[in-house]
VOGU-3710 file (C-alpha; in Angstrom, 3 decimals, decimal comma):
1> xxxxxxxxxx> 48,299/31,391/50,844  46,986/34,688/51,808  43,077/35,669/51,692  44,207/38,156/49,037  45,001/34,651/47,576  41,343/33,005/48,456  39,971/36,103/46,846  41,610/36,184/43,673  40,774/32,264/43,321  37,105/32,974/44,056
11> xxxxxxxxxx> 37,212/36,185/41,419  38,750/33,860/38,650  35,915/30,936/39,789  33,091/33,320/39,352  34,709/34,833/36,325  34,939/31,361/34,312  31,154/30,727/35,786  30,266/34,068/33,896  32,476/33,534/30,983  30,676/30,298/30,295
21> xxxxxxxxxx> 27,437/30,900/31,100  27,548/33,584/28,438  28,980/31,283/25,599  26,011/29,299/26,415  24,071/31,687/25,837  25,540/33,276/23,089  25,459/29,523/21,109  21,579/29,225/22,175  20,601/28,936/18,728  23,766/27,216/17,352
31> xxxxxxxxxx> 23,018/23,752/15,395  24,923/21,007/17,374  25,845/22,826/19,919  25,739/21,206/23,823  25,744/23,597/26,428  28,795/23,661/29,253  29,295/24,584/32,628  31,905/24,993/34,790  33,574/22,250/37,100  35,187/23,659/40,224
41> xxxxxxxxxx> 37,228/22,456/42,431  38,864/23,348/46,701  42,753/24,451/46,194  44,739/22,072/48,553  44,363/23,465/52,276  47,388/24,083/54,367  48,111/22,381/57,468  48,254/24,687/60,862  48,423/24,256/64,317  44,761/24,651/64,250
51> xxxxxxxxxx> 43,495/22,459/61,410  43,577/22,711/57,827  42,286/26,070/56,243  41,162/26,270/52,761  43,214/27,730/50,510  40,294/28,970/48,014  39,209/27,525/44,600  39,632/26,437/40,998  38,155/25,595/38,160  38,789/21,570/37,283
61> xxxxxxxxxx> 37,477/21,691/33,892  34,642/23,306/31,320  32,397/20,214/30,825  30,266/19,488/27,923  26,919/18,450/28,568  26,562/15,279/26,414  25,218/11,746/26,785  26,548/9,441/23,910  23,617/7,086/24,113  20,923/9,795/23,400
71> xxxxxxxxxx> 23,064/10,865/20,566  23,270/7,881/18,923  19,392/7,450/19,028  19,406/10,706/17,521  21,700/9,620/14,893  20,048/5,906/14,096  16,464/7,560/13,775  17,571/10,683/11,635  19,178/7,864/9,047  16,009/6,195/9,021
81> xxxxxxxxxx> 13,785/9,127/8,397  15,757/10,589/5,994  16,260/7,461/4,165  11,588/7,041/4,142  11,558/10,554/3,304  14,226/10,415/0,066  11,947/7,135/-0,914  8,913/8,976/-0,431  9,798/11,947/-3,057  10,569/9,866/-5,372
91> xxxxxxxxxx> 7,902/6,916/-5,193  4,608/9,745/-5,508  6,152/10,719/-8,536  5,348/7,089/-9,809  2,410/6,857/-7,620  1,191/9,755/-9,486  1,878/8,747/-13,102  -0,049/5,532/-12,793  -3,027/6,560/-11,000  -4,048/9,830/-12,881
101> xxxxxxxxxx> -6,953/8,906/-14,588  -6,224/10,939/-17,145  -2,254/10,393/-17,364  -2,670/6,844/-16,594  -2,884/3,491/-18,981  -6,282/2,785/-18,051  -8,043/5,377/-20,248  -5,895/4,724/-23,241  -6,586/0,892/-22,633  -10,240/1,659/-22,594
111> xxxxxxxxxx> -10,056/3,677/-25,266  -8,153/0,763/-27,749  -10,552/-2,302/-26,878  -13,673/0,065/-27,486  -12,034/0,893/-31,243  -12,176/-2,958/-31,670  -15,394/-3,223/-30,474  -16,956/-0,425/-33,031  -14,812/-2,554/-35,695  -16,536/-5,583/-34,636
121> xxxxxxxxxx> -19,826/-3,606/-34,832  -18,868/-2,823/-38,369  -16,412/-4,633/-39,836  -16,519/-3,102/-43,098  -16,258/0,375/-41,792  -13,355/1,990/-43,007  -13,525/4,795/-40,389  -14,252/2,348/-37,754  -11,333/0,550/-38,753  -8,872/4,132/-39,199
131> xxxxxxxxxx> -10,425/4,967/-35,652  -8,954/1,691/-33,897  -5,629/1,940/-36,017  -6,047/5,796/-33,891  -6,503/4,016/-30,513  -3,457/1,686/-31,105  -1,443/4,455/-31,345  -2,912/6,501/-28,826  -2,226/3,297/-26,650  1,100/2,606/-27,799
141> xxxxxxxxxx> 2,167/6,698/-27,057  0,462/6,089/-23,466  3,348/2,945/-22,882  5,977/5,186/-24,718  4,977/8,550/-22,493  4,978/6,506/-19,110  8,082/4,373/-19,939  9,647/8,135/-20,474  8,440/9,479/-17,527  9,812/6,624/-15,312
151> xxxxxxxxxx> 13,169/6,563/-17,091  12,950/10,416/-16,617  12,628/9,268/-13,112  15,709/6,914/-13,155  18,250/9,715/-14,090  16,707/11,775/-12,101  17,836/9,487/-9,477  21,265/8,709/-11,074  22,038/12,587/-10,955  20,679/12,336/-7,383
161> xxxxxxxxxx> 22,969/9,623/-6,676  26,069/11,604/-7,576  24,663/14,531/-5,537  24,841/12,537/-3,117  28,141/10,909/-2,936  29,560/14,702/-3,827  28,448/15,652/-0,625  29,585/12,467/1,801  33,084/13,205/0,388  33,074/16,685/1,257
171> xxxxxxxxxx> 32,101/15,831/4,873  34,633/12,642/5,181  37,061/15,153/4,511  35,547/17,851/6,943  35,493/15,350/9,336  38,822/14,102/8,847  40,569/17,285/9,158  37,907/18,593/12,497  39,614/15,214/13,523  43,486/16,497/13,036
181> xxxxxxxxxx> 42,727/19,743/14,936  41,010/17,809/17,933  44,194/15,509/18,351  46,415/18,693/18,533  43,972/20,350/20,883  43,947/17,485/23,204  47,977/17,014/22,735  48,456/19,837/24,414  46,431/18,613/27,962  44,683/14,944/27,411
191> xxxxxxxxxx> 42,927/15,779/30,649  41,184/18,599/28,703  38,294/17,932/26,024  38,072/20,806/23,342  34,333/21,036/23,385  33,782/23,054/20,527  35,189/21,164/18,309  33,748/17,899/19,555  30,270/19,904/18,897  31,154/20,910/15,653
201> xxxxxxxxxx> 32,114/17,300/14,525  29,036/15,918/15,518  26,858/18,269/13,754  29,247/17,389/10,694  28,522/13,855/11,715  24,837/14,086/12,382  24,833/16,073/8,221  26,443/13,070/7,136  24,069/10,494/8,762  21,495/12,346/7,146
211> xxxxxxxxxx> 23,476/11,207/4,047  24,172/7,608/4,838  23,683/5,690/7,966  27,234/5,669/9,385  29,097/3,811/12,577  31,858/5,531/14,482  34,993/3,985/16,478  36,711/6,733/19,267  40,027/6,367/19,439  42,785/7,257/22,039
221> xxxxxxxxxx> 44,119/10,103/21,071  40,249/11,843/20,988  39,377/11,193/17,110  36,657/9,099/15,622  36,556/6,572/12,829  33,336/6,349/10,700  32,069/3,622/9,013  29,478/2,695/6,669  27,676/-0,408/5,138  28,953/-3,424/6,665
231> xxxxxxxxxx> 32,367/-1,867/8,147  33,607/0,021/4,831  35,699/2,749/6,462  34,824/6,232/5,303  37,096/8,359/7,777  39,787/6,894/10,113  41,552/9,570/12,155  43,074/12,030/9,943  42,275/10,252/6,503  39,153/10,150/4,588
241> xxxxxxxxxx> 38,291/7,570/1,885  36,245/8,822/-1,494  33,393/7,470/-2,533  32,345/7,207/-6,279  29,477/7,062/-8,175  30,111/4,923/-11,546  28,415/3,077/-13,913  27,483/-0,366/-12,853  29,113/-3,095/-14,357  26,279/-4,925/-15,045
251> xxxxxxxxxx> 24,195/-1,843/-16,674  26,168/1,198/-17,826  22,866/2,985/-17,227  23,156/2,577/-13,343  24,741/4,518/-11,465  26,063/2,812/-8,495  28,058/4,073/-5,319  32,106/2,588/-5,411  34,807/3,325/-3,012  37,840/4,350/-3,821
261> xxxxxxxxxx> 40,562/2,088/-2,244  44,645/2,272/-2,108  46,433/2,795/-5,243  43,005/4,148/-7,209  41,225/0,996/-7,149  37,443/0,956/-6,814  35,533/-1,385/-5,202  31,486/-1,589/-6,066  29,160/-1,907/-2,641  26,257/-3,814/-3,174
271> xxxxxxxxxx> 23,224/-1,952/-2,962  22,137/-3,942/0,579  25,322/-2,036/2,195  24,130/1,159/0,982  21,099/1,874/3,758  19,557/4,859/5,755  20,168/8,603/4,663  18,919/10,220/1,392  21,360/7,986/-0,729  19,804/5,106/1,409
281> xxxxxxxxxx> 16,550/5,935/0,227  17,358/6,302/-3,108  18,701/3,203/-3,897  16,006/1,043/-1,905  13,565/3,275/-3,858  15,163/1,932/-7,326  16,049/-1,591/-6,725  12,778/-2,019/-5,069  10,400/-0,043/-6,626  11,254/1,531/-10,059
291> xxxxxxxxxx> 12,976/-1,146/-11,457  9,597/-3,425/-10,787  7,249/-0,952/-12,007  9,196/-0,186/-15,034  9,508/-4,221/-15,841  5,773/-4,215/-15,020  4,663/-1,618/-17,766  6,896/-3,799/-19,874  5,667/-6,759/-18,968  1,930/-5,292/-19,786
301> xxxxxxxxxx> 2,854/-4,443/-23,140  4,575/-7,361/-23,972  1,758/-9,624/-23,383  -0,962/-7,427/-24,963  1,040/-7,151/-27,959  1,802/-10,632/-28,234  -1,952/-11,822/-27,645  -3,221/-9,537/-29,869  -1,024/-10,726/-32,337  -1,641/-14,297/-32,131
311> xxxxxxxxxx> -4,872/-13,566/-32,109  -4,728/-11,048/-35,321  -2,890/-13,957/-36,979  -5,902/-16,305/-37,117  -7,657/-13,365/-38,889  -8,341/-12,056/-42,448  -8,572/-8,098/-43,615  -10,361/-6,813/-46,130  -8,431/-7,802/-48,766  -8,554/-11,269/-47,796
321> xxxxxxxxxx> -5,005/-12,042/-47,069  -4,219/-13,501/-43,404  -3,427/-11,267/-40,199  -0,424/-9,965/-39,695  1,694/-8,747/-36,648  -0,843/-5,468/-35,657  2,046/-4,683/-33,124  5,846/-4,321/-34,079  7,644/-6,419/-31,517  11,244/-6,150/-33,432
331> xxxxxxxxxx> 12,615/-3,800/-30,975  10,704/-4,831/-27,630  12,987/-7,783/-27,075  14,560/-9,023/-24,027  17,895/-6,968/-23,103  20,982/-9,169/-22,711  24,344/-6,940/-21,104  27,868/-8,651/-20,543  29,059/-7,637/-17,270  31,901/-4,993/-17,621
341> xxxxxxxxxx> 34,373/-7,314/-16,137  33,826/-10,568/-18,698  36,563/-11,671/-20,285  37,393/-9,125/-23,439  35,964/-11,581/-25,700  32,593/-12,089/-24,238  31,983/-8,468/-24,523  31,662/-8,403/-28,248  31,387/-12,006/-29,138  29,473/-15,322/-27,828
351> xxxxxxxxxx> 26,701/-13,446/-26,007  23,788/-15,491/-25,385  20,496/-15,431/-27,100  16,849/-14,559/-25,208  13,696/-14,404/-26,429  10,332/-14,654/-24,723  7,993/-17,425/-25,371  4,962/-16,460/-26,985  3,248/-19,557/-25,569  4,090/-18,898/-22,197
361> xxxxxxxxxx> 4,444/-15,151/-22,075  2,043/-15,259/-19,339  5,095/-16,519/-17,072  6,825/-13,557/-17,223  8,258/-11,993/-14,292  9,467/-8,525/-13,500  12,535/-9,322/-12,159  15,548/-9,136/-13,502  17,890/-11,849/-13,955  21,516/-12,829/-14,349
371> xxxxxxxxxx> 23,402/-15,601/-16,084  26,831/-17,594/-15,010  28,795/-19,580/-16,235  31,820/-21,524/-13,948  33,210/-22,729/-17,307  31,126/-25,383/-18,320  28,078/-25,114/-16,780  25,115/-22,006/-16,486  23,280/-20,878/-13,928  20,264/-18,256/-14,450
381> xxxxxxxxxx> 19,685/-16,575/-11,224  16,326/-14,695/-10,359  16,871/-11,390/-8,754  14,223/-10,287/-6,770  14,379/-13,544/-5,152  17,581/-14,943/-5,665  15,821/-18,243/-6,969  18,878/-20,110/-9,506  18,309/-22,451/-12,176  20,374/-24,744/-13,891
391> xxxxxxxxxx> 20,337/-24,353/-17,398  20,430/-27,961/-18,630  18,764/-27,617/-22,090  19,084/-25,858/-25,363  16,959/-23,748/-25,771  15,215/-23,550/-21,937  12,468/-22,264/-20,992  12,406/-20,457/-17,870  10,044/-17,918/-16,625  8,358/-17,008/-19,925
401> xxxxxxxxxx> 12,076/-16,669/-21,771  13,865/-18,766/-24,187  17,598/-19,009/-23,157  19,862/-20,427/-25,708  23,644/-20,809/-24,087  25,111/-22,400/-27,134  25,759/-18,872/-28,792  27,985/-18,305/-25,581  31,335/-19,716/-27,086  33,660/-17,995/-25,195
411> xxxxxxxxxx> 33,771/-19,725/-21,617  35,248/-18,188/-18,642  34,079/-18,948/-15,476  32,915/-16,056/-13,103  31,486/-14,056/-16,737  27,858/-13,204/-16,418  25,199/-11,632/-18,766  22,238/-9,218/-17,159  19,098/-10,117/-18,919  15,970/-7,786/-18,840
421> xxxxxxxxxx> 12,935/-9,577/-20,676  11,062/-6,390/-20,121  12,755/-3,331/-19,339  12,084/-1,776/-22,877  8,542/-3,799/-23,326  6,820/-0,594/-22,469  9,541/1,652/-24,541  9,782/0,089/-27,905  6,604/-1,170/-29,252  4,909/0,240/-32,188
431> xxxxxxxxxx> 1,542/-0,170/-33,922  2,793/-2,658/-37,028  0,444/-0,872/-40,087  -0,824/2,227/-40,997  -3,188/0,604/-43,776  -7,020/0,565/-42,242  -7,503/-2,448/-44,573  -5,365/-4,790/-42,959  -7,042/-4,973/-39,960  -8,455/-8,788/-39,666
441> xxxxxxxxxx> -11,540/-8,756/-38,431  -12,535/-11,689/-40,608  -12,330/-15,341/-39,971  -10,547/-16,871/-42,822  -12,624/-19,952/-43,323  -16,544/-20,447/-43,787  -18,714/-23,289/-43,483  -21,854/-24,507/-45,698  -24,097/-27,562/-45,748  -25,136/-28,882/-49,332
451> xxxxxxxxxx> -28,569/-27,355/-49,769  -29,256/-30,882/-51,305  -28,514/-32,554/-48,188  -31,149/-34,778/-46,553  -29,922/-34,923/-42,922  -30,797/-32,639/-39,557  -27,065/-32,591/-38,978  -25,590/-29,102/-39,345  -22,314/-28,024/-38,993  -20,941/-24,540/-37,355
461> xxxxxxxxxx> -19,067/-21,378/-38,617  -15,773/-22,740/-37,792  -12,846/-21,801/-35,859  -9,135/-20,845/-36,371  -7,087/-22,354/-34,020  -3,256/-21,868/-35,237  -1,897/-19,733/-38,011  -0,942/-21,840/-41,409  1,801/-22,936/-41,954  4,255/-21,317/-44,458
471> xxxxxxxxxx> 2,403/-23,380/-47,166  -1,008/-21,436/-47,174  -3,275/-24,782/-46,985  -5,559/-22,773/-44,319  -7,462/-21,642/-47,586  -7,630/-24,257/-49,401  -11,456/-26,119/-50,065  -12,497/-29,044/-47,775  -15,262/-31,407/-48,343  -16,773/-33,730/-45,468
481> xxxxxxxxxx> -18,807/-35,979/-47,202  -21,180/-38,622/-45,343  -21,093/-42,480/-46,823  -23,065/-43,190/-44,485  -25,496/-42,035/-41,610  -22,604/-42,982/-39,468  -19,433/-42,793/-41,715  -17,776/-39,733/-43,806  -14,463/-38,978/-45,786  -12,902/-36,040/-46,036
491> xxxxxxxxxx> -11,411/-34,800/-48,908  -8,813/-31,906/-49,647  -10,317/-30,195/-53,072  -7,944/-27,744/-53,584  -5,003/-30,495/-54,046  -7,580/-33,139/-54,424  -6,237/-35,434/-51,519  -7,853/-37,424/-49,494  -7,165/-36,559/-46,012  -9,848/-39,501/-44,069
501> xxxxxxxxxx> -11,773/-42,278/-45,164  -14,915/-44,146/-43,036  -14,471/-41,943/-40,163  -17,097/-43,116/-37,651  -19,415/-40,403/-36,908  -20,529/-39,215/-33,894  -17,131/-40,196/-32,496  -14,631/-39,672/-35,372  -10,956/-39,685/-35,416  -8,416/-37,972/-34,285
511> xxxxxxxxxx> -10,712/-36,087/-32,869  -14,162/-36,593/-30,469  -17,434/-35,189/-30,881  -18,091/-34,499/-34,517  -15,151/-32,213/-34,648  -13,294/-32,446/-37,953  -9,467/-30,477/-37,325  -7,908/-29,671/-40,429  -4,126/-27,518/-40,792  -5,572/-24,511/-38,213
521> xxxxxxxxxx> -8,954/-25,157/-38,163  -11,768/-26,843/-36,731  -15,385/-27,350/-37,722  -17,903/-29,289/-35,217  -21,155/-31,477/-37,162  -23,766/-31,994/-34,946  -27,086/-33,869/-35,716  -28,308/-37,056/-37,641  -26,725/-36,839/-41,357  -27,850/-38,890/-43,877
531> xxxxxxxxxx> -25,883/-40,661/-46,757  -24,608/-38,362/-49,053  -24,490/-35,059/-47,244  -21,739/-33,186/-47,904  -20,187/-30,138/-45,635  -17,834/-27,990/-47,001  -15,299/-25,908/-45,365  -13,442/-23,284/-47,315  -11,952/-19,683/-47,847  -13,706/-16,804/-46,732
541> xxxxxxxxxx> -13,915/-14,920/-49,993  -15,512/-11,570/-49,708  -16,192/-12,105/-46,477  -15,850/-8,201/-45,419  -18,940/-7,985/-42,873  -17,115/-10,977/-41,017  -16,687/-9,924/-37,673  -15,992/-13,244/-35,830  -12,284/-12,814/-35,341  -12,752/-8,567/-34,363
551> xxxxxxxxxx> -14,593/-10,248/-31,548  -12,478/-12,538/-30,266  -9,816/-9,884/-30,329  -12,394/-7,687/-28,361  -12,858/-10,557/-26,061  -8,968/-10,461/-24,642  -10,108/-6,957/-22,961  -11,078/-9,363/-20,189  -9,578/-12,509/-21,281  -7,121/-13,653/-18,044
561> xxxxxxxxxx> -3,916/-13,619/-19,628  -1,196/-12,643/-17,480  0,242/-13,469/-14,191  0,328/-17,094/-15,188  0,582/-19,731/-12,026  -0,148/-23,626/-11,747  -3,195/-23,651/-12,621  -2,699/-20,978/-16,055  -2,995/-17,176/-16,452  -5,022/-15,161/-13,507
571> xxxxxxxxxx> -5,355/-11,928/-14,654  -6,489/-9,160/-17,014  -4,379/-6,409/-18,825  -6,493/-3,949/-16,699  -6,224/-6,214/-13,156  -2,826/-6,651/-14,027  -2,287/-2,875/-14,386  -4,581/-2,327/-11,547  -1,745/-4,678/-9,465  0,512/-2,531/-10,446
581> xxxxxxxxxx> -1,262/0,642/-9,144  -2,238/-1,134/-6,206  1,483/-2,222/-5,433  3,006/1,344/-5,752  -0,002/2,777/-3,815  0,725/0,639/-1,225  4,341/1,111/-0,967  3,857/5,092/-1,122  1,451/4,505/2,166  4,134/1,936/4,050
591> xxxxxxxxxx> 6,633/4,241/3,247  4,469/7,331/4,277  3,782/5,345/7,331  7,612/4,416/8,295  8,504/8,291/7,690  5,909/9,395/10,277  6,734/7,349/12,886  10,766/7,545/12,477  9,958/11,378/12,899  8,479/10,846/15,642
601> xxxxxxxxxx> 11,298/8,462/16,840  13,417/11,366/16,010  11,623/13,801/17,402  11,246/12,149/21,087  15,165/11,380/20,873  16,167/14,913/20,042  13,520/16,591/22,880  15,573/14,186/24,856  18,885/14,890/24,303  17,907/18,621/23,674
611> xxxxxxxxxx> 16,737/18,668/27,286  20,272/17,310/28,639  22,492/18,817/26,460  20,563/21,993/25,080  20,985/25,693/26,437  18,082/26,713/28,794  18,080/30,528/28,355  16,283/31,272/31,839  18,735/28,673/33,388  21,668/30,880/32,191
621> xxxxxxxxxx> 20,343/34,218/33,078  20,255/32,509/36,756  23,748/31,231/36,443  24,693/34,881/35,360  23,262/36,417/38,234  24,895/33,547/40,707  28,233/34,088/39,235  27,826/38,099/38,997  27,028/37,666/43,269  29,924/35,203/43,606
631> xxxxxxxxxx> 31,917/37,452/41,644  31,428/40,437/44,173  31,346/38,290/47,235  34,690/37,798/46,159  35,492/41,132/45,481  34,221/42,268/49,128  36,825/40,146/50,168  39,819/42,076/49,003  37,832/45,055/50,940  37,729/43,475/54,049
641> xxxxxxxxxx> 41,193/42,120/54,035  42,325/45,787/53,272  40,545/47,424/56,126  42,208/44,368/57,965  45,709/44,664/57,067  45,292/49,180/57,530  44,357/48,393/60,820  47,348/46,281/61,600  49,781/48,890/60,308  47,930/51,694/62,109
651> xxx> 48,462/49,052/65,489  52,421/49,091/64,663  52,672/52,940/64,704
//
């Protein structure tokens, strides 16, 4: 080789030093992009009788700056800080529905039990009366408005969901083809990386884990295979697999995320495989959050409805006639869906019946649930905790529901039934009257003592206990009538039975301490009668400035209720709303907390990789001026070797 030869080798060196140096430059600002430099390398020297003399230079390779392991920190941190910040957009939206004090349930809550307490004040108030009918409603549109808003909420995230999946399809297929084009570019020299294209497919693979936390596989031939979940393969080489957002099987109004498989079929991932990225948060943010709220609201109204009902029942209004339901429960009822892929026959026919207890609506949950069958036998599984129970019994009581499997006629094992005692609590109750008058703030019974009687002993205003029975014997007369100072009977007068004879009194039977119990009420005698004393229990005719059962209604405002354990009910409608509050505020902080500090993660990770891989403007304007000398050292050699080889001619002459 000839030092014309060295020279050119050094011009190209310099060249490619200056060629690169300004792509780096130019691609400063580029997303993704990882700066390169030139890798040079000494041409082979030739052997002479001196030694071996260099034969000049080449350049090896252009080299991408990148380090795997920093990218892949960059990658796991972005998921989760995408994923905190999807489930923190959507969570303060609940966060700030329930604790507006003006948007909230509290007010309207406030506002009801006060209306009861001005009836109580004045039971015979018609106004007073028309103004808590006003309240109900006011409270019922406050349940109605916030159910709304949160299933508002839930498309919102459905259509968010589809958004979503939309996108990871377009770049799986991005990816895929960025994957085609590498494998030709590296078919052509395998020695050679194209690293331009490798940038541009991690940016399309960093947008996607922004998406969905993914997984990636390289391959031989120089393209990638990404995965998500718990291997589900959404691109391998040069194919891409769709993802699809459907309705769930178990609840047509969910839309969950499905992948498309050979031959068109779909196969549902659970919504545990479905983690990091937007779509990550979204789904955590509904399974964990607004499906628990929602149940919660229902939950609330549920039980307030039902208490004040049972309450209302033990009651008289104004025109005397017994409580009735003040809330309409017809539609609030638990919902029961066949799964989408029962048998055909279970879908219209044999469905099982659930109803919630009203005795033990204080062990209601607000989970949802699901019920099995393997053919012969049921099991009711608990979702939030995955807690099963074997339904033995018909009905069986089970968390505050009824569950009656003998409607379920149609047997096929693996069919299953989603049950949600409270999803539509919230949504579909109603006030039950209009009329002002049928409000019962009465008690339905009174008590007297015979003005003629000679005895200390006294007996008090009574108390309703359970509503009548279908035959209205709550109203009828009763007469407790002391034999002795020690003895009484008691005798129906209405239907003129005897009901006891020569009860022993203080102790009496069936019941203890001078209580006398009677079909749904009770009456307690205290004192020393005397023989013939008579006590009378009866109908509450006219009784329009009653207030006793307003009050007791009044008194469930802080009555514990709900959230029944071992030992009975713990809470309050307003501590068990304040619960709820308390659990979404907390879950907006932990999520608000997570969010910061996986930006942070990301942040330090990116700075990191940034200062490996990322273009350092004043480091290329050094390069430039390195490779511009190199350059015209190189040149100076084609100078010298010319004034060199002149000279030798001019020698020959």
């Amino acid at each position: 080789m000839s030092i014309f030869s060295v020279g050119v080798s050094g011009l190209n060196a310099a060249q490619a030093g200056i060629l690169t140096a300004s792509h780096n430059i130019s691609n400063a600002s580029t997303p993704g992009f990882s700066r390169q430099e030139t890798v040079q390398g000494t041409n082979i020297p030739m052997l002479t009788g001196s030694g071996f003399q260099g034969q000049g230079t080449h350049v090896v390779t252009v080299k991408r700056i990148y380090d795997e392991f920093l990218g892949r920190q960059v990658l796991s941190a972005e998921a989760s800080a995408s994923e905190m910040d999807s489930y923190l957009a959507q969570i303060k939206q609940i966060d700030n529905l329930l604790a507006d004090p003006n948007a909230g349930l509290s007010p309207a809550l406030a506002a009801f039990f006060k209306g009861v307490q001005d009836v109580a004040a004045n039971p015979a108030s018609i106004p007073s009366r028309q103004s808590m009918l006003s309240a109900a409603q006011s409270l019922v549109a406050r349940f109605q408005s916030i159910d709304q808003r949160m299933t508002e909420i839930r498309d919102g995230t459905n259509s968010q969901i589809m958004g979503q999946v939309t996108a990871i399809n377009t770049y799986s297929a991005q990816i895929a083809d960025i994957n085609q084009r590498i494998i030709l570019a590296q078919a052509g020299n395998q020695t050679q990386a194209p690293n331009d294209l490798l940038d541009q497919r991690d940016q399309m693979l960093k947008d996607l884990n922004k998406l969905i936390r993914v997984s990636t596989l390289t391959q031989g031939d120089g393209s990638f295979n990404v995965f998500i979940g718990n291997g589900q393969p959404l691109v391998v080489g040069t194919q891409s697999y769709q993802l699809q957002a459907v309705a769930s099987r178990d609840d047509p109004e969910r839309i969950v995320v499905a992948m498309k498989g050979v031959g068109g079929t779909t196969l549902t991932l659970p919504d545990s495989q479905i983690t990091g990225g937007t779509l990550g948060g979204l789904v955590a943010f509904r399974s964990q959050s607004l499906d628990a709220a929602q149940n919660a609201m229902g939950r609330l109204a549920l039980s307030l409805a039902q208490n004040f009902n049972d309450q209302h029942h033990l009651g008289m209004d104004l025109t005397g006639a017994l409580g009735v339901d003040f809330f309409n429960l017809s539609n609030a009822v638990p919902t029961v869906r066949a799964n989408g892929g029962n048998s055909g026959s279970t879908l219209v026919t044999g469905m099982p019946t659930v109803t919630i207890d009203s005795q033990n609506i204080d062990e209601l949950t607000v989970s949802d649930y699901t019920l099995t069958t393997d053919g012969t036998n049921f099991t009711l599984t608990r979702l939030s905790d995955n807690v099963t129970t074997a339904i033995t019994t018909v009905p069986q009581l089970v968390d505050g529901m009824s569950i009656n499997t003998s409607t379920w006629t149609s047997l096929v094992a693996g069919d299953k039934f989603l049950i949600q005692p409270t999803r539509v609590g919230a949504r579909n109750i109603a006030v039950g009257f209009s009329d002002a008058r049928m409000i019962a703030a009465a008690a339905p019974v009174r008590t007297s003592a015979a003005l003629a009687n000679t005895g200390t002993a006294s007996i008090n205003s009574g108390t309703v206990v359970a509503p009548p029975p279908p035959n209205p014997a709550l109203q009828n007369k009763v007469t407790i009538t002391f034999t002795s100072a020690t003895t009484y009977d008691v005798l129906d007068v209405t239907t003129a039975t005897t009901l006891a004879t020569g009860v022993v009194y203080p102790d009496p039977l069936p019941a203890t301490g001078g209580v006398v119990t009677y079909n749904g009420w009770t009456a307690q005698i205290t004192g020393n009668p005397a023989t013939g004393d008579v006590f009378t229990v009866e109908t509450n005719a006219n009784g329009v400035a009653d207030n006793r059962n307003a009050m007791l209604l009044g008194a469930l405002q802080t009555a514990a209720t709900m959230l029944g354990s071992a030992s009975g009910p713990t809470a309050s409608y307003q501590s068990a709303y304040s619960q709820i509050v308390s659990e979404v505020g907390s879950k907006t902080n932990e999520v608000t907390s997570i969010g910061a500090s996986q930006q942070s993660l990301v942040d330090h990770a990116t700075e990191s990789l940034q200062q490996l891989a990322g273009v350092n403007l004043d480091e290329e304007a050094a390069n430039l001026l390195r490779y511009q000398q190199a350059y015209q050292a190189s040149a100076k050699i084609f100078e010298i070797a010319s004034k060199i080889f002149d000279e030798i001619i001019a020698l020959g002459r």
